[in-house]
C-alpha positions as CSV (number, residue, x, y, z in Angstrom):
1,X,105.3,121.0,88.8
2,X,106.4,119.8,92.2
3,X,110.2,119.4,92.2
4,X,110.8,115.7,94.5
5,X,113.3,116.6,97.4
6,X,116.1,113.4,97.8
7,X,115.2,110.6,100.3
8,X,117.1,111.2,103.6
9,X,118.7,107.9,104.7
10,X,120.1,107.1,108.3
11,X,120.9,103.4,108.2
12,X,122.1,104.0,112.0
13,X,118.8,104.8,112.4
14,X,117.3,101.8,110.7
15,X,119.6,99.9,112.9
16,X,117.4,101.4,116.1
17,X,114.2,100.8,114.8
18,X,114.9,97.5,113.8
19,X,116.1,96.3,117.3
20,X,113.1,97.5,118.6
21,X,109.5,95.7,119.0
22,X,106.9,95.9,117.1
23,X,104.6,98.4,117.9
24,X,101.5,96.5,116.6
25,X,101.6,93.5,118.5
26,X,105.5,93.7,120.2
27,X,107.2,90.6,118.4
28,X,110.3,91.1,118.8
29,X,112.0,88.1,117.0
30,X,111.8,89.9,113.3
31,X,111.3,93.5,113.5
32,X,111.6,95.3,110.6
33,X,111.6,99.6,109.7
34,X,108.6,100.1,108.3
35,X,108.4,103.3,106.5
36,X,105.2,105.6,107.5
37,X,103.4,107.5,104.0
38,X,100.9,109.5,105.3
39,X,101.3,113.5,106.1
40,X,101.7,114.9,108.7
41,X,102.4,118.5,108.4
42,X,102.6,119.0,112.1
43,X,106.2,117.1,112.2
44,X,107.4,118.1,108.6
45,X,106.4,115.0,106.9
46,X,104.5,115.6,103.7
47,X,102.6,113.5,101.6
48,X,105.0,110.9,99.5
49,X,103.0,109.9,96.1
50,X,103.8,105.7,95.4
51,X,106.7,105.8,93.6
52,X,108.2,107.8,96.0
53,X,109.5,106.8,99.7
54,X,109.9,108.5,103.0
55,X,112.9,109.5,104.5
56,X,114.3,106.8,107.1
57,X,113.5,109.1,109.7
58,X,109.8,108.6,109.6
59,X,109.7,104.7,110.0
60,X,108.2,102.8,112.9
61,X,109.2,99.3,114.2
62,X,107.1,96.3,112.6
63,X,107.1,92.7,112.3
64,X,107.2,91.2,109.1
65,X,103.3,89.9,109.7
66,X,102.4,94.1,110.6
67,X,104.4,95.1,108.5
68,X,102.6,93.8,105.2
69,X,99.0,94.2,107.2
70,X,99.8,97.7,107.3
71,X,100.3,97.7,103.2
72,X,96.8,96.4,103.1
73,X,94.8,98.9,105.4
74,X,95.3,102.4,105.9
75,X,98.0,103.3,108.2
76,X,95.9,105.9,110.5
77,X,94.3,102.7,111.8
């Protein structure tokens, strides 16, 4: 059975992110760190299973509107 490795958090990082635009459709007002679950083995990031997230280092800058969009489609699109 697959041991889970602990969550890396950067809240310096989050900080960035956040006072970024969003990368969907660059709002600015309300951006918020939106945490990316899909692999990709190429950068080190492996598949995280749903109870289970990401380090802070693989988030991307979102509004609040994108940001729950992107809970509702896949995130490759």
């Amino acid at each position: 059975m697959r041991q889970r490795l602990p969550r890396a958090r950067d809240e310096q990082h989050l900080q960035f992110i956040r006072s970024l635009q969003c990368v969907r459709c660059g709002d600015d007002t309300a951006t918020e760190a939106a945490h990316i679950r899909t692999a990709a083995l190429e950068y080190g990031k492996r598949h995280t299973g749903m109870a289970e997230k990401p380090s802070d280092k693989f988030t991307v800058p979102l509004c609040g509107k994108c940001h729950r969009l992107q809970h509702d489609l896949n995130e490759t699109t």
